[in-house]
C-alpha positions as CSV (number, residue, x, y, z in Angstrom):
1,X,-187.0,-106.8,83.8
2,X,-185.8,-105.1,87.1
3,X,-184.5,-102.3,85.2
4,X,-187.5,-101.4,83.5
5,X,-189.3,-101.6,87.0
6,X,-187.0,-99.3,88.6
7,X,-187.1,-96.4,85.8
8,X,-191.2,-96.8,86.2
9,X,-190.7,-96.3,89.8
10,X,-188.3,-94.3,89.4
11,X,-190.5,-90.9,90.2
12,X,-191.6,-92.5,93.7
13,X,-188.0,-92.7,94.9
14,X,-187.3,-88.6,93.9
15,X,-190.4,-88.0,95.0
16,X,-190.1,-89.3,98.2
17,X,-186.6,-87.7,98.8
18,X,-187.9,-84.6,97.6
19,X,-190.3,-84.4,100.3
20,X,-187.7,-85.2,102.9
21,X,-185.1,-82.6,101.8
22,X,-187.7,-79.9,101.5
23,X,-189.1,-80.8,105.0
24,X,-185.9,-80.9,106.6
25,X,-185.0,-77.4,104.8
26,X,-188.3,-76.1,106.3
27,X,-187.9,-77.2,109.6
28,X,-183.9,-75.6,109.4
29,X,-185.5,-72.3,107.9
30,X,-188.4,-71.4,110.2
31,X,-186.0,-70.5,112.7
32,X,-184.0,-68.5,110.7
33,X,-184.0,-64.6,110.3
34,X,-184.7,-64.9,106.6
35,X,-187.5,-67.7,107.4
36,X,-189.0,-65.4,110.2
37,X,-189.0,-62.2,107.2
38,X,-190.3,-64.9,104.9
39,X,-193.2,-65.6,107.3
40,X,-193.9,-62.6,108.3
41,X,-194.3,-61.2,104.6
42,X,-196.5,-64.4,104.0
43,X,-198.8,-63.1,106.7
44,X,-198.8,-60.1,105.6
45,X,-200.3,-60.7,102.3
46,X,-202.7,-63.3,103.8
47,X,-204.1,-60.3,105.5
48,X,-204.2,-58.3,102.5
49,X,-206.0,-60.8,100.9
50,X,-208.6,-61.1,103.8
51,X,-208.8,-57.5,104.0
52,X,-209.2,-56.2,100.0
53,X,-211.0,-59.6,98.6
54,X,-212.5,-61.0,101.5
55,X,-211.1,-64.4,101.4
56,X,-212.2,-65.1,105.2
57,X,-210.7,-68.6,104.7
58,X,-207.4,-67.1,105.4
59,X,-208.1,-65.7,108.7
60,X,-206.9,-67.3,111.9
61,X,-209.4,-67.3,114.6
62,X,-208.5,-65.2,117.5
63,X,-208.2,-67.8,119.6
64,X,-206.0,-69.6,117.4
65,X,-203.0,-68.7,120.4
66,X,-204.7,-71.1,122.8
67,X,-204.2,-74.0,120.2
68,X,-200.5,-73.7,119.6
69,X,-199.2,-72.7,123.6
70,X,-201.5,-74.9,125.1
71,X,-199.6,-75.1,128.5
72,X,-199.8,-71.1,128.8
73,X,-203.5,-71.4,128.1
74,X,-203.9,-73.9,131.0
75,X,-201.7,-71.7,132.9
76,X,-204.2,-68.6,132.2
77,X,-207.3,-70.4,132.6
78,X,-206.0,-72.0,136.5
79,X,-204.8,-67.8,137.3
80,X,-208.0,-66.8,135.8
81,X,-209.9,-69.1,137.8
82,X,-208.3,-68.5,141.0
83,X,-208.7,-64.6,140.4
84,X,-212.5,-65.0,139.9
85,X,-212.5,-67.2,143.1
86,X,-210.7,-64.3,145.1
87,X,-213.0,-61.8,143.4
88,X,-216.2,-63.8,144.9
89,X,-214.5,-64.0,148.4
90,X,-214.3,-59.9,148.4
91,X,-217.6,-59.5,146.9
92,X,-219.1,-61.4,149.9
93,X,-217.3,-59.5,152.8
């Protein structure tokens, strides 16, 4: 009886190791020169995509920066703030 449960469930188990092993290849990769080609040529035909078939789905916002460095964009914002302050102080003397 526990056999037969196990080959049923069987698919879970590889499944779930599957999963792990490609995310843990993935996580090794990105980093790598052959993950950073891999991406780039990824993006590249993302773009071609947008561009000849107008699949605007695949287009990152230009923003998209401030989402994924969000202690530079603080950074930029408090400099921009304080350079607008500055400017203010000048355009009153």
């Amino acid at each position: 009886m526990i056999e037969r449960m196990f080959d049923d469930t069987l698919w879970i188990y590889t499944a779930i190791a599957g999963s792990l092993l490609g995310a843990a290849f993935l996580a090794y990769f990105k980093d790598t020169r052959a993950g950073l080609w891999c991406y780039a040529k990824l993006d590249q035909f993302l773009d071609y995509l947008v561009e000849r078939w107008g699949l605007t789905w695949f287009e990152q916002p230009t923003d998209a920066w401030r989402k994924k460095y969000p202690f530079v964009t603080k950074k930029i914002d408090e400099l921009e703030s304080r350079i607008k302050e500055l400017e203010d102080e000048l355009a009153k003397k």
